[in-house]
mmCIF file of the protein (N, C-alpha, C, O) and its ligand, coordinates in Angstrom:
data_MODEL
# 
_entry.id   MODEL 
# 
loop_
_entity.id 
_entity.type 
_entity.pdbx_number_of_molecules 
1 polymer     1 
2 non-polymer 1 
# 
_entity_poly.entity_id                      1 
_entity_poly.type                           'polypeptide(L)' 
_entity_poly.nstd_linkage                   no 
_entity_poly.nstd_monomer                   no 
_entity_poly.pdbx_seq_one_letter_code       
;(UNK)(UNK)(UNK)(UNK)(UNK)(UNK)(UNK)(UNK)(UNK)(UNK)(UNK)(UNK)(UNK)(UNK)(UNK)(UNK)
(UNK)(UNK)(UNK)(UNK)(UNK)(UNK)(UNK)(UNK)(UNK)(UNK)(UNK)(UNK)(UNK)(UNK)(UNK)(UNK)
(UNK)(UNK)(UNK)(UNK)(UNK)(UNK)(UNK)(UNK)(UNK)(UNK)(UNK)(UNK)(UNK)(UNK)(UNK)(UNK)
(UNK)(UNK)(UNK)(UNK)(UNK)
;
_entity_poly.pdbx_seq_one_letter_code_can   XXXXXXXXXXXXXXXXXXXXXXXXXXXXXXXXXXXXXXXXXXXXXXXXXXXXX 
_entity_poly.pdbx_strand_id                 A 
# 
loop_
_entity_poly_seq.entity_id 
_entity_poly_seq.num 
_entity_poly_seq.mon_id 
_entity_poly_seq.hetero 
1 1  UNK n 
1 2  UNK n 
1 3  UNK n 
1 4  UNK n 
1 5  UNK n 
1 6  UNK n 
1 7  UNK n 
1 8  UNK n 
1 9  UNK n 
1 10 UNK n 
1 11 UNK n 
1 12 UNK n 
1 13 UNK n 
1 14 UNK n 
1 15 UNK n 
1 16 UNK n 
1 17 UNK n 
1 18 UNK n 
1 19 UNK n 
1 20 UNK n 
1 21 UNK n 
1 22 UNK n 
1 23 UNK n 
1 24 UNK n 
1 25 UNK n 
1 26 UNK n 
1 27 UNK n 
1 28 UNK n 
1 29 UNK n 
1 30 UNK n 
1 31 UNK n 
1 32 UNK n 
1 33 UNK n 
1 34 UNK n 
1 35 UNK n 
1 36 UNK n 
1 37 UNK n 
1 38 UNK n 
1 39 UNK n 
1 40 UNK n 
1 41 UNK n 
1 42 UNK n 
1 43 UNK n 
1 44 UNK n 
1 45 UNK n 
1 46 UNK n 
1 47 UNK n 
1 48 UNK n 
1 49 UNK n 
1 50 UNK n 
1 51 UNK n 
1 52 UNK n 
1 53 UNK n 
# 
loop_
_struct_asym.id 
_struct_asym.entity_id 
A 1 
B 2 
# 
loop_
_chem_comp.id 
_chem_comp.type 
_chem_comp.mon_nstd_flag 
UNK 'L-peptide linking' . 
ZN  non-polymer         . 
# 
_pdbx_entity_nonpoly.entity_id   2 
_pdbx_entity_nonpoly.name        ? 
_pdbx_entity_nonpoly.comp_id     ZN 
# 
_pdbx_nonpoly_scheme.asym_id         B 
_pdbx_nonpoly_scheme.entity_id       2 
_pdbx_nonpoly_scheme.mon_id          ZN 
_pdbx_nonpoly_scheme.ndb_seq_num     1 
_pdbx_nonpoly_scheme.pdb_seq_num     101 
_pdbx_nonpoly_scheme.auth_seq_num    101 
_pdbx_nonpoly_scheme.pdb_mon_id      ZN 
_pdbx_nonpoly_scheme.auth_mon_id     ZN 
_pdbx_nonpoly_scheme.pdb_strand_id   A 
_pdbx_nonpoly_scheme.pdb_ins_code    . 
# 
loop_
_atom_site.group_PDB 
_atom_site.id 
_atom_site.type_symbol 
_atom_site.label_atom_id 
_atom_site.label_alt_id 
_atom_site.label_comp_id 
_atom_site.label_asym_id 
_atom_site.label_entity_id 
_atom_site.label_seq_id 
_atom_site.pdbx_PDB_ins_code 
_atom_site.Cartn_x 
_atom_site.Cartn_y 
_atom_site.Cartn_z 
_atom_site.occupancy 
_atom_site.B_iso_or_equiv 
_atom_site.pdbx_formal_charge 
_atom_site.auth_seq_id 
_atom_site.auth_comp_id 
_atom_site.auth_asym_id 
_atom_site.auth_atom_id 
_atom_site.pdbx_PDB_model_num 
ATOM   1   N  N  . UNK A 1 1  ? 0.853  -1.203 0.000   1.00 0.00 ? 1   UNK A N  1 
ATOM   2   C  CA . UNK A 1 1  ? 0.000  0.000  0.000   1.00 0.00 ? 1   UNK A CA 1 
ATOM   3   C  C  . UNK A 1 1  ? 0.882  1.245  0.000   1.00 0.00 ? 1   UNK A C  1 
ATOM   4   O  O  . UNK A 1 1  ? 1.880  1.272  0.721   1.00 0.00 ? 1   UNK A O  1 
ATOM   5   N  N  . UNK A 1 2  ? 0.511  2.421  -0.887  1.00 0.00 ? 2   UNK A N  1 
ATOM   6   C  CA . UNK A 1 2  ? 0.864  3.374  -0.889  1.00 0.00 ? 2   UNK A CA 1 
ATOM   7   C  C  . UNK A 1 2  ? 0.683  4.212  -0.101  1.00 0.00 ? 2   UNK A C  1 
ATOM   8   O  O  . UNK A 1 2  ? -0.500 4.229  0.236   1.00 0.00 ? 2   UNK A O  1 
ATOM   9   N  N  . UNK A 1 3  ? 1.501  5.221  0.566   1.00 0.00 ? 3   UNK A N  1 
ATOM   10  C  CA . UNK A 1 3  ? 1.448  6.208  1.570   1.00 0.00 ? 3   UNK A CA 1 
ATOM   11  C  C  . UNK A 1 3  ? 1.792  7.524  1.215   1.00 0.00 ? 3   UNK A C  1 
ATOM   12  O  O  . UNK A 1 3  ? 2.821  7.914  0.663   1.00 0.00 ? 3   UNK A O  1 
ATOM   13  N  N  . UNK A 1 4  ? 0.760  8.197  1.615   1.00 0.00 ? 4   UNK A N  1 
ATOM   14  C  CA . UNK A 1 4  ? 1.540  10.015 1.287   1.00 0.00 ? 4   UNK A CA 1 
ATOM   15  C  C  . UNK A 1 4  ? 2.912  10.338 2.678   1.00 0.00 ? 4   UNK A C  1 
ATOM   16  O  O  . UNK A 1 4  ? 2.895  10.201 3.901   1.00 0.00 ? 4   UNK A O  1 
ATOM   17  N  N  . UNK A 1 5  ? 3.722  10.697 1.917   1.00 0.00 ? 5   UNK A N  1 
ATOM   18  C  CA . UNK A 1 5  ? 5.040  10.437 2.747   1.00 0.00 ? 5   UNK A CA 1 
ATOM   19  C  C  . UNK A 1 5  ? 5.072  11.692 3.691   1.00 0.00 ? 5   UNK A C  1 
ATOM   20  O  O  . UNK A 1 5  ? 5.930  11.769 4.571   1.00 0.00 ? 5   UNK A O  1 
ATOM   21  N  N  . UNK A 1 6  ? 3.836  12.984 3.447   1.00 0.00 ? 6   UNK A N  1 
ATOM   22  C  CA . UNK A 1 6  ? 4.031  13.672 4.489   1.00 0.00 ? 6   UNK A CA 1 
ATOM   23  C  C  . UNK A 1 6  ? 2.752  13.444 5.493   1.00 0.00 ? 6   UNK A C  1 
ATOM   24  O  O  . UNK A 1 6  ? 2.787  13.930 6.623   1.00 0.00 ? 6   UNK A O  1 
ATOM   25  N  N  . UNK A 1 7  ? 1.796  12.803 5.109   1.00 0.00 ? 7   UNK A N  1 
ATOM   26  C  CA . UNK A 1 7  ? 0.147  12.828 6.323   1.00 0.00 ? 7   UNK A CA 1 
ATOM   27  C  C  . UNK A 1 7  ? 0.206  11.363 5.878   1.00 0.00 ? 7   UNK A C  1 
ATOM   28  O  O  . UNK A 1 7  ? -0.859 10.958 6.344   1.00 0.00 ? 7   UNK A O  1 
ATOM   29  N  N  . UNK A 1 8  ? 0.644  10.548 5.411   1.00 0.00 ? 8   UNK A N  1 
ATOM   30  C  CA . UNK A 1 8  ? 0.706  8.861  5.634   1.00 0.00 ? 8   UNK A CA 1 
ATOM   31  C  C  . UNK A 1 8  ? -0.664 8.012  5.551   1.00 0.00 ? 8   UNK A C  1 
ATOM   32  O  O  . UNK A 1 8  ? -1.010 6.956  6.079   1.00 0.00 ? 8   UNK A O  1 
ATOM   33  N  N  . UNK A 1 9  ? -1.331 8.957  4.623   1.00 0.00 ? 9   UNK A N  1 
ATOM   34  C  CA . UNK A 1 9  ? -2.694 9.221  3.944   1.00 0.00 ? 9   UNK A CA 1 
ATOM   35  C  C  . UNK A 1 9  ? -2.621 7.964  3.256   1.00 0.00 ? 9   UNK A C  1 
ATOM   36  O  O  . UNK A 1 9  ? -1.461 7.570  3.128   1.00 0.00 ? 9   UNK A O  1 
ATOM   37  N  N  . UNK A 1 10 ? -3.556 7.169  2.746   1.00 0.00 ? 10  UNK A N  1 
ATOM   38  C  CA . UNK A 1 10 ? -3.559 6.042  1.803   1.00 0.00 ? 10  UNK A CA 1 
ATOM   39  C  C  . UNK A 1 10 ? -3.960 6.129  0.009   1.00 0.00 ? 10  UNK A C  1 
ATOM   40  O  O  . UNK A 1 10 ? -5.051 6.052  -0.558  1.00 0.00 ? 10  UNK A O  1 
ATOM   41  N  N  . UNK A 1 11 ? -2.539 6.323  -0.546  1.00 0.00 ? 11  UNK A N  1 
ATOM   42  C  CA . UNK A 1 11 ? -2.832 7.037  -1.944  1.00 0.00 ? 11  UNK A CA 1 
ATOM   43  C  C  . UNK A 1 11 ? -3.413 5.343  -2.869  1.00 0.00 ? 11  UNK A C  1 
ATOM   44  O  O  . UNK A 1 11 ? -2.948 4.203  -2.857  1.00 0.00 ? 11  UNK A O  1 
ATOM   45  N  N  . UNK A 1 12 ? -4.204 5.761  -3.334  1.00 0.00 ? 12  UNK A N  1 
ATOM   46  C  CA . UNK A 1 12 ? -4.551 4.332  -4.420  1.00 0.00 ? 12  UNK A CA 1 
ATOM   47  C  C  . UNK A 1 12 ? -3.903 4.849  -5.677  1.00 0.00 ? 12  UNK A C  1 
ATOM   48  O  O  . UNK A 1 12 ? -3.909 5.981  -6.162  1.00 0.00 ? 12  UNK A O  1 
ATOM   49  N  N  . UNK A 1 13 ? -3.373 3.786  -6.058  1.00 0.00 ? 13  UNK A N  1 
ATOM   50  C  CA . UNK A 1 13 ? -2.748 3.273  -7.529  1.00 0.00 ? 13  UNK A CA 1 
ATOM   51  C  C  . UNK A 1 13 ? -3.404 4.051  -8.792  1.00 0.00 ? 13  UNK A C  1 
ATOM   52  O  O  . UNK A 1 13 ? -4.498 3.611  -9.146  1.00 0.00 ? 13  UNK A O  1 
ATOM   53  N  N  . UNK A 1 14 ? -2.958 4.989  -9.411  1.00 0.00 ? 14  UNK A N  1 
ATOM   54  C  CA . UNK A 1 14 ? -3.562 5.642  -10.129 1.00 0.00 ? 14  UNK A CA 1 
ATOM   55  C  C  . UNK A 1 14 ? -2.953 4.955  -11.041 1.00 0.00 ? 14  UNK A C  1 
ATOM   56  O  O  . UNK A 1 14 ? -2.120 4.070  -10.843 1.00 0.00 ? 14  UNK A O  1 
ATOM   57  N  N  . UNK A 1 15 ? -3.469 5.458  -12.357 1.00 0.00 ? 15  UNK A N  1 
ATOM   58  C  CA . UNK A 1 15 ? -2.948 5.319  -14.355 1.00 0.00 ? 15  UNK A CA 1 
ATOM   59  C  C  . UNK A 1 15 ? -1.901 6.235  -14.332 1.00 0.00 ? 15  UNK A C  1 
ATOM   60  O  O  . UNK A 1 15 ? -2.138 7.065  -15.210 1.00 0.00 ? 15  UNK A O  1 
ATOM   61  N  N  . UNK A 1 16 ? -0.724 6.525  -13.687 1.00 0.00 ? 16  UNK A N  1 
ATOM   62  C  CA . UNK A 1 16 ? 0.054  7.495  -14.021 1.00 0.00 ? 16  UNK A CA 1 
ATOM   63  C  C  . UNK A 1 16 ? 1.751  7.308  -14.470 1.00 0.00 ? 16  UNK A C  1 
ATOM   64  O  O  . UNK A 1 16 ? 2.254  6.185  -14.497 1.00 0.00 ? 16  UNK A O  1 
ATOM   65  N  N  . UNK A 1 17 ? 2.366  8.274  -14.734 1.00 0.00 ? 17  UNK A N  1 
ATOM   66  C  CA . UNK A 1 17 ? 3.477  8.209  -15.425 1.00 0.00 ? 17  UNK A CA 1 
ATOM   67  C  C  . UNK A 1 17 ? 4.763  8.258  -14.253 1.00 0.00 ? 17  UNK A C  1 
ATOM   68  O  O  . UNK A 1 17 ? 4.456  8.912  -13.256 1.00 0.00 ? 17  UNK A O  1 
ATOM   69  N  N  . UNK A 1 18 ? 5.833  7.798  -14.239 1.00 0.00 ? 18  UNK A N  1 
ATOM   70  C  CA . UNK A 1 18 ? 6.700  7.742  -13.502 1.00 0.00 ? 18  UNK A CA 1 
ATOM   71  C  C  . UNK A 1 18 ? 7.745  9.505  -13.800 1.00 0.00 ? 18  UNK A C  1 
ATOM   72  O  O  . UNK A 1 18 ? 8.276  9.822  -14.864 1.00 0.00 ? 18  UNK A O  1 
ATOM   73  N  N  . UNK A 1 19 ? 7.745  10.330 -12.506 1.00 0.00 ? 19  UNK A N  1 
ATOM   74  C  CA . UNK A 1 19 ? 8.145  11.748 -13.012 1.00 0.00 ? 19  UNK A CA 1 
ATOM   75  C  C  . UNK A 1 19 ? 6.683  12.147 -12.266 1.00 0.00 ? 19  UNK A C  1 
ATOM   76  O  O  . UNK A 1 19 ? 6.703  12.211 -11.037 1.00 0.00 ? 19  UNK A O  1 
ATOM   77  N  N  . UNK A 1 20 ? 5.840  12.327 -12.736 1.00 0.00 ? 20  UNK A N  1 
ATOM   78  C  CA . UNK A 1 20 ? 4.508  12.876 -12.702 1.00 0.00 ? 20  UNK A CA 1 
ATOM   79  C  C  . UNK A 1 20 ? 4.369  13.492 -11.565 1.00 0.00 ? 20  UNK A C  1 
ATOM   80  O  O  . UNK A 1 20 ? 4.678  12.794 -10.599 1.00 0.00 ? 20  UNK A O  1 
ATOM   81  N  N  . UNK A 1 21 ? 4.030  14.507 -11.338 1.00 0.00 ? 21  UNK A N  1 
ATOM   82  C  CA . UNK A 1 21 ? 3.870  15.521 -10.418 1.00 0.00 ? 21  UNK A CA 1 
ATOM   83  C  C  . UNK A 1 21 ? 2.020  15.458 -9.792  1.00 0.00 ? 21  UNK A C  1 
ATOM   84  O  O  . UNK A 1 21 ? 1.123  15.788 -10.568 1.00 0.00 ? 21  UNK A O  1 
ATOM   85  N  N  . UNK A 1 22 ? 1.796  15.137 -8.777  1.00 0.00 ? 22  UNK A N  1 
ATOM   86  C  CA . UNK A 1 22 ? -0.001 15.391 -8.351  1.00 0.00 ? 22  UNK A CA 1 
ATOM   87  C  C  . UNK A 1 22 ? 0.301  15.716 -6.541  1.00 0.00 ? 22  UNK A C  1 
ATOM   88  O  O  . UNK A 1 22 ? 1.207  15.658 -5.710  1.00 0.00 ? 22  UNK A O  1 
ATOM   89  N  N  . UNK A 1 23 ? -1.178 16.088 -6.672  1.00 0.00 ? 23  UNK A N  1 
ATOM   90  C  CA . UNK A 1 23 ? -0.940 16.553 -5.362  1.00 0.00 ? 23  UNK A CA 1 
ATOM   91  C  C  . UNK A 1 23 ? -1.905 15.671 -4.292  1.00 0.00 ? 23  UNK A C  1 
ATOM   92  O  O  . UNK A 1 23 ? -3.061 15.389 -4.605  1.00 0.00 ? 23  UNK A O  1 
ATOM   93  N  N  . UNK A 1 24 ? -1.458 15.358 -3.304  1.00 0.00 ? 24  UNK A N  1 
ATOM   94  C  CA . UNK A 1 24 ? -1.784 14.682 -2.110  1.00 0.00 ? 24  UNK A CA 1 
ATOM   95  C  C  . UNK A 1 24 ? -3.091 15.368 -1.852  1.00 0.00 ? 24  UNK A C  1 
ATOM   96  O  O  . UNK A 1 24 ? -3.191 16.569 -1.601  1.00 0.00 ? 24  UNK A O  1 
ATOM   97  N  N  . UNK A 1 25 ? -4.554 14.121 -1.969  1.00 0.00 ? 25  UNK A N  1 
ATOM   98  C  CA . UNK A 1 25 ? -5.982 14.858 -1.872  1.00 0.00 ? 25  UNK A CA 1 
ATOM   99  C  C  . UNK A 1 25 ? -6.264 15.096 -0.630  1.00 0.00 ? 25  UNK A C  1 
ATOM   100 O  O  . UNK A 1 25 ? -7.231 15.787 -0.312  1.00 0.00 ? 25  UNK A O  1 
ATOM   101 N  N  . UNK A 1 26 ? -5.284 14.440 0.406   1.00 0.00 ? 26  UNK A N  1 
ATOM   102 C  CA . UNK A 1 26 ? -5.520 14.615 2.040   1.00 0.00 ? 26  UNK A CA 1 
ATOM   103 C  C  . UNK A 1 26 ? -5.237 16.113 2.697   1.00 0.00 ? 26  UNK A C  1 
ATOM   104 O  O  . UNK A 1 26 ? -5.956 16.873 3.346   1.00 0.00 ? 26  UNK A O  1 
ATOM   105 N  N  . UNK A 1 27 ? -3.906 16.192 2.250   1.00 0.00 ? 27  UNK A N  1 
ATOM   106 C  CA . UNK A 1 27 ? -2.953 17.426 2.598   1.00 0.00 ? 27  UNK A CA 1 
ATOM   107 C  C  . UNK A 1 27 ? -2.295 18.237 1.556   1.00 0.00 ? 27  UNK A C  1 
ATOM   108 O  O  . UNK A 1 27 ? -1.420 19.081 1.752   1.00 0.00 ? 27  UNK A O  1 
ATOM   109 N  N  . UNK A 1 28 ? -2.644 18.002 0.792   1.00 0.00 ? 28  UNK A N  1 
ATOM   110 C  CA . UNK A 1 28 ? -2.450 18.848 -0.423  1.00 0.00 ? 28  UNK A CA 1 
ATOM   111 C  C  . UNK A 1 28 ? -0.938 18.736 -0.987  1.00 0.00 ? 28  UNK A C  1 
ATOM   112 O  O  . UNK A 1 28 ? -0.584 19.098 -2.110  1.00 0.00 ? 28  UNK A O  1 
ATOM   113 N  N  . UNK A 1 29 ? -0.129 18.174 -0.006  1.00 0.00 ? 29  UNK A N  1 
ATOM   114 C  CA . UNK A 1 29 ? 1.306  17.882 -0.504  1.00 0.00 ? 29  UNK A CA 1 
ATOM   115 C  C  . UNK A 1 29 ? 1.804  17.721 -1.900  1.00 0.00 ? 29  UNK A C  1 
ATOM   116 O  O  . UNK A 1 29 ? 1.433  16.678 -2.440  1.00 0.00 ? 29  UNK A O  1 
ATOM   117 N  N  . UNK A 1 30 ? 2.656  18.613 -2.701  1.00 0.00 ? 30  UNK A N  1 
ATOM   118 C  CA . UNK A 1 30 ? 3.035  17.564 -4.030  1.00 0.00 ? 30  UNK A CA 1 
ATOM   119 C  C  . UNK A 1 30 ? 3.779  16.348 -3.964  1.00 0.00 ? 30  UNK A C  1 
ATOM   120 O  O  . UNK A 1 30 ? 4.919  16.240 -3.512  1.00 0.00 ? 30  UNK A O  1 
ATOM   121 N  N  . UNK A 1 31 ? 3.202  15.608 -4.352  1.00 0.00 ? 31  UNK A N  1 
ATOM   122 C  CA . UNK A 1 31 ? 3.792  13.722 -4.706  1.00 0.00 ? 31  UNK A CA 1 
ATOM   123 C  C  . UNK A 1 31 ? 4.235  13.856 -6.006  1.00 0.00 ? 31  UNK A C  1 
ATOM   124 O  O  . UNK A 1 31 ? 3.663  14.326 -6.990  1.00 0.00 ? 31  UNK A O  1 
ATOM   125 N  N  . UNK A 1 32 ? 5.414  13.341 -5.863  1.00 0.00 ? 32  UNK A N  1 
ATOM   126 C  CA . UNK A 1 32 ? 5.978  12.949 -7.724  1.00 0.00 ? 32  UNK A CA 1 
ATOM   127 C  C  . UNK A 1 32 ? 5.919  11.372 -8.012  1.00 0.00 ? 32  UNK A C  1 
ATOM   128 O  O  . UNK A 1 32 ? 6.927  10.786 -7.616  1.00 0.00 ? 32  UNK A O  1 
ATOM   129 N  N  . UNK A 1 33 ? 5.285  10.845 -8.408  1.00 0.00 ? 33  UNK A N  1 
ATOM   130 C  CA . UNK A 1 33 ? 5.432  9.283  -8.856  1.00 0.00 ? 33  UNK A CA 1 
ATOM   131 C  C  . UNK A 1 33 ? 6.635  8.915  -8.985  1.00 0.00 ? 33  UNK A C  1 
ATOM   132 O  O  . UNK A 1 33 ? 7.166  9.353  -10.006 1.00 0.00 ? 33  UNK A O  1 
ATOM   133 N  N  . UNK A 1 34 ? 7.521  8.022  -8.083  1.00 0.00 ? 34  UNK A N  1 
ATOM   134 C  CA . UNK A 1 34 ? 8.710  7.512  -8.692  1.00 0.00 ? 34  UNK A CA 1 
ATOM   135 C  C  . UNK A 1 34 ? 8.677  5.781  -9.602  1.00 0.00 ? 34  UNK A C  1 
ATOM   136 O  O  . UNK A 1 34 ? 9.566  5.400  -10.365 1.00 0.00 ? 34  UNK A O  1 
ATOM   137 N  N  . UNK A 1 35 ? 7.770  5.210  -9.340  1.00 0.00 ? 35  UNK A N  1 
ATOM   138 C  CA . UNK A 1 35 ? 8.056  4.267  -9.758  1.00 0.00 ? 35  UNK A CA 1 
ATOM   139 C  C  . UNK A 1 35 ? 6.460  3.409  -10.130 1.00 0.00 ? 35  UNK A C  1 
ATOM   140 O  O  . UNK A 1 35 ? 6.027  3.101  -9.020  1.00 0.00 ? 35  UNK A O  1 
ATOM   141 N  N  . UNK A 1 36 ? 5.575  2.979  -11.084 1.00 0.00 ? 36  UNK A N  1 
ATOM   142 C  CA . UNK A 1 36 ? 4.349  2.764  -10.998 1.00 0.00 ? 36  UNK A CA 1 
ATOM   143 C  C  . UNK A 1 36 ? 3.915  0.766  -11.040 1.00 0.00 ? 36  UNK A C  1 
ATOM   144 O  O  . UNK A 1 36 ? 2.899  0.100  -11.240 1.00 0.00 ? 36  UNK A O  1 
ATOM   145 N  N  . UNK A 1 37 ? 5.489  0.458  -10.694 1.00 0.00 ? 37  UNK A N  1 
ATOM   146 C  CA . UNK A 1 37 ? 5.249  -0.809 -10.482 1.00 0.00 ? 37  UNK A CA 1 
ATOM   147 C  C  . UNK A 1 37 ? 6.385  -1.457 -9.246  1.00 0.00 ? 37  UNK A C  1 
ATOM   148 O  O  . UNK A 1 37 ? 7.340  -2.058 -9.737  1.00 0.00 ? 37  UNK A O  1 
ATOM   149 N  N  . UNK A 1 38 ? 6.363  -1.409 -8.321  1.00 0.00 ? 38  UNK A N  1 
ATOM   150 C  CA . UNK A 1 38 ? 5.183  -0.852 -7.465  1.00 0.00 ? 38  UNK A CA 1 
ATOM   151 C  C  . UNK A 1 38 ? 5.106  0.374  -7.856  1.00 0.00 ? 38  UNK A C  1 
ATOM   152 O  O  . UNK A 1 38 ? 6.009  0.973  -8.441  1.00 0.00 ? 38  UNK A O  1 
ATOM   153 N  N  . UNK A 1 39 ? 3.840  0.903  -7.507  1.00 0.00 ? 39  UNK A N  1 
ATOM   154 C  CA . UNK A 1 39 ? 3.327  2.242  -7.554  1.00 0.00 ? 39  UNK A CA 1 
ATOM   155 C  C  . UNK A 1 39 ? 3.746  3.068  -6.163  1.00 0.00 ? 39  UNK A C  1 
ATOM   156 O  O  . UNK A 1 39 ? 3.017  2.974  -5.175  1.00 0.00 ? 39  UNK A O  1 
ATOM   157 N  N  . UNK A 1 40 ? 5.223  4.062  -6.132  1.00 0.00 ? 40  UNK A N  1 
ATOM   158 C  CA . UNK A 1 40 ? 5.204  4.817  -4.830  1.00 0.00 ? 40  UNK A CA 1 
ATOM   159 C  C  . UNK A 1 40 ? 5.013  5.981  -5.533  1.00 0.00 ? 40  UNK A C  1 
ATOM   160 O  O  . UNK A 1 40 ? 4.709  6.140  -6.715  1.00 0.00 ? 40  UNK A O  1 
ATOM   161 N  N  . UNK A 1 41 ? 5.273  6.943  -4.473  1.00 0.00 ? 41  UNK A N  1 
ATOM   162 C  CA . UNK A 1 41 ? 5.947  8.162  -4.928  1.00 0.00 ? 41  UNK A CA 1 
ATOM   163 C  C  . UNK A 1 41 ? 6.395  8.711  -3.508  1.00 0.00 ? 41  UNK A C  1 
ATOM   164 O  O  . UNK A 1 41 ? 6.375  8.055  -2.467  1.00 0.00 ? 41  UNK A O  1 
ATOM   165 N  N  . UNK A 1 42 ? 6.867  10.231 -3.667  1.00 0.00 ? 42  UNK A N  1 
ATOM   166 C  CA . UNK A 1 42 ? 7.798  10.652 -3.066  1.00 0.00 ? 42  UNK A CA 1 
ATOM   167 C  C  . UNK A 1 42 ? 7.713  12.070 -3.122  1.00 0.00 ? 42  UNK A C  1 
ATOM   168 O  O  . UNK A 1 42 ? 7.318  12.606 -4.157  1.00 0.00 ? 42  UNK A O  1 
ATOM   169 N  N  . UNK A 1 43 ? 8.050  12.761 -2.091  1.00 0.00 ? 43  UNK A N  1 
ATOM   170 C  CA . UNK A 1 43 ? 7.522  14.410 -1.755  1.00 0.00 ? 43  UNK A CA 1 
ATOM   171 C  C  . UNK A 1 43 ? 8.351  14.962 -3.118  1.00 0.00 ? 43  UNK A C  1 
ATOM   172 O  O  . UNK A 1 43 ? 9.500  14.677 -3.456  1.00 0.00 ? 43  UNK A O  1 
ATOM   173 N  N  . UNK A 1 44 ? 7.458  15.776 -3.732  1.00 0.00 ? 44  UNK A N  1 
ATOM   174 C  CA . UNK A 1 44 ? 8.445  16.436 -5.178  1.00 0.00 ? 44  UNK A CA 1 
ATOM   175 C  C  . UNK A 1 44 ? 8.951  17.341 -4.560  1.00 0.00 ? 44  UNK A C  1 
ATOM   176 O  O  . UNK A 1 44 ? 8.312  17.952 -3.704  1.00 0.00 ? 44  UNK A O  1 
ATOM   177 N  N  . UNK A 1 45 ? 10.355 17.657 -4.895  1.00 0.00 ? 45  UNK A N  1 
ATOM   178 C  CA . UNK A 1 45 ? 11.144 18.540 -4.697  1.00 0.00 ? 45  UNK A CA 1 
ATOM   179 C  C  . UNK A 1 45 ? 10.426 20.178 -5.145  1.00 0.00 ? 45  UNK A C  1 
ATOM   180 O  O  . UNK A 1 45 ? 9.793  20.642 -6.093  1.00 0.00 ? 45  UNK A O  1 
ATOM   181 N  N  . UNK A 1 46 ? 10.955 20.647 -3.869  1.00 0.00 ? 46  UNK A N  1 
ATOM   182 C  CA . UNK A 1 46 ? 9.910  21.774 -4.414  1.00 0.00 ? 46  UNK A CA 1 
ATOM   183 C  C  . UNK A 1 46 ? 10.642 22.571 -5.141  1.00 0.00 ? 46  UNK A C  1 
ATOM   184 O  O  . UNK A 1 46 ? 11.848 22.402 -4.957  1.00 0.00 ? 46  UNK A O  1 
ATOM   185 N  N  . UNK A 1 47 ? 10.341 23.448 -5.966  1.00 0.00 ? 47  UNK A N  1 
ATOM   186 C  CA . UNK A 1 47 ? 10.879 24.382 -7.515  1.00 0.00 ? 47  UNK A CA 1 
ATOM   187 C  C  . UNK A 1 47 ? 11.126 25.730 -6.447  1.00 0.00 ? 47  UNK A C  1 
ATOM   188 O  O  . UNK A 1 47 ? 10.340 26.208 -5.630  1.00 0.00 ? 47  UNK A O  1 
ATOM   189 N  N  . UNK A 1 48 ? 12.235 26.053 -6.718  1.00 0.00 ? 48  UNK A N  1 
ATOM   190 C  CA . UNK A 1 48 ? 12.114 27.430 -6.397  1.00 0.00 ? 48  UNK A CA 1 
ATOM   191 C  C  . UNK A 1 48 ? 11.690 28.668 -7.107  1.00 0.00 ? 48  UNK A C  1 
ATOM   192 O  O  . UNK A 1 48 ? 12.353 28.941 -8.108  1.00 0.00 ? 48  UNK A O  1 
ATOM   193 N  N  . UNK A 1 49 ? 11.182 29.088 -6.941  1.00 0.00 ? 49  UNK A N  1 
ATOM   194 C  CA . UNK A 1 49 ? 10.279 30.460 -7.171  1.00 0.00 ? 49  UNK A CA 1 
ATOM   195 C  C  . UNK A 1 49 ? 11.292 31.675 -7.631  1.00 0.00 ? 49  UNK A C  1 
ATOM   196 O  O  . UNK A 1 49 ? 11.204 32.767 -7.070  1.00 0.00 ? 49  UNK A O  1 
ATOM   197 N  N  . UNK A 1 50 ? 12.436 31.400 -8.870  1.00 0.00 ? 50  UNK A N  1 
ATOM   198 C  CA . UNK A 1 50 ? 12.674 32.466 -8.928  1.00 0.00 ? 50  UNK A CA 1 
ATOM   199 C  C  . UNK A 1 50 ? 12.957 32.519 -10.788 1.00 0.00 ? 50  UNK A C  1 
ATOM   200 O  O  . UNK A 1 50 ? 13.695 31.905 -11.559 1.00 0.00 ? 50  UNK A O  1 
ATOM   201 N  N  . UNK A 1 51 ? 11.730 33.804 -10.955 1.00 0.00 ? 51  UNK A N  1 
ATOM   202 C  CA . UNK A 1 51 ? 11.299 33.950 -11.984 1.00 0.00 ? 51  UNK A CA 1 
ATOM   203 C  C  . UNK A 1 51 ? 12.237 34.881 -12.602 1.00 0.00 ? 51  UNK A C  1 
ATOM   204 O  O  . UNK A 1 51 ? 12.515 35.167 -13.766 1.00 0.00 ? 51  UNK A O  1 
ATOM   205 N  N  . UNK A 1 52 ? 12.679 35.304 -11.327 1.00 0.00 ? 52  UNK A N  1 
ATOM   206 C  CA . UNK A 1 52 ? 12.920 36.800 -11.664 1.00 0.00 ? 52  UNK A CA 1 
ATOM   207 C  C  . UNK A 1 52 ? 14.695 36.692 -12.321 1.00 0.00 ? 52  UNK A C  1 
ATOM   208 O  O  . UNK A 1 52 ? 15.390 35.709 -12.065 1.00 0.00 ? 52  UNK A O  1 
ATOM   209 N  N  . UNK A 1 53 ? 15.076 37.568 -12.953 1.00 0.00 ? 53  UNK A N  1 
ATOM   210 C  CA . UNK A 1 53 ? 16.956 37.802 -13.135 1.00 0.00 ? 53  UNK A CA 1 
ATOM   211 C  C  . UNK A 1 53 ? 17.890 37.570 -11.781 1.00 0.00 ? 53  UNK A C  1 
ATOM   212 O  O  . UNK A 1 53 ? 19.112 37.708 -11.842 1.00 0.00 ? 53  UNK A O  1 
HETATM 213 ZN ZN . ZN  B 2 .  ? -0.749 13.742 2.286   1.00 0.00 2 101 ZN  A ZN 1 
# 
């Protein structure tokens, strides 16, 4: 069974791509799919916010 790795929420096995970015429906966390057989994933690294020069 899959777990959201920050609220340990019970994620079910989606149709998705390994990379794939979604967000945790419990806690809103981003999950990146690492691997879809088994199906985990793993807190996505978060992007830093700089748009700017
Ligand atoms: Zn969660």
């Amino acid at each position: 069974m899959t777990e959201c790795p920050e609220c340990e929420a019970t994620i079910e096995p989606k149709p998705m791509i390994p990379g794939e970015i979604f967000s945790c429906a419990d806690c809103g966390a981003e999950l990146e799919v690492t691997t879809t057989e088994p199906f985990e994933v793993q807190t996505a690294p978060k992007e830093a916010e700089d748009w700017g020069e």
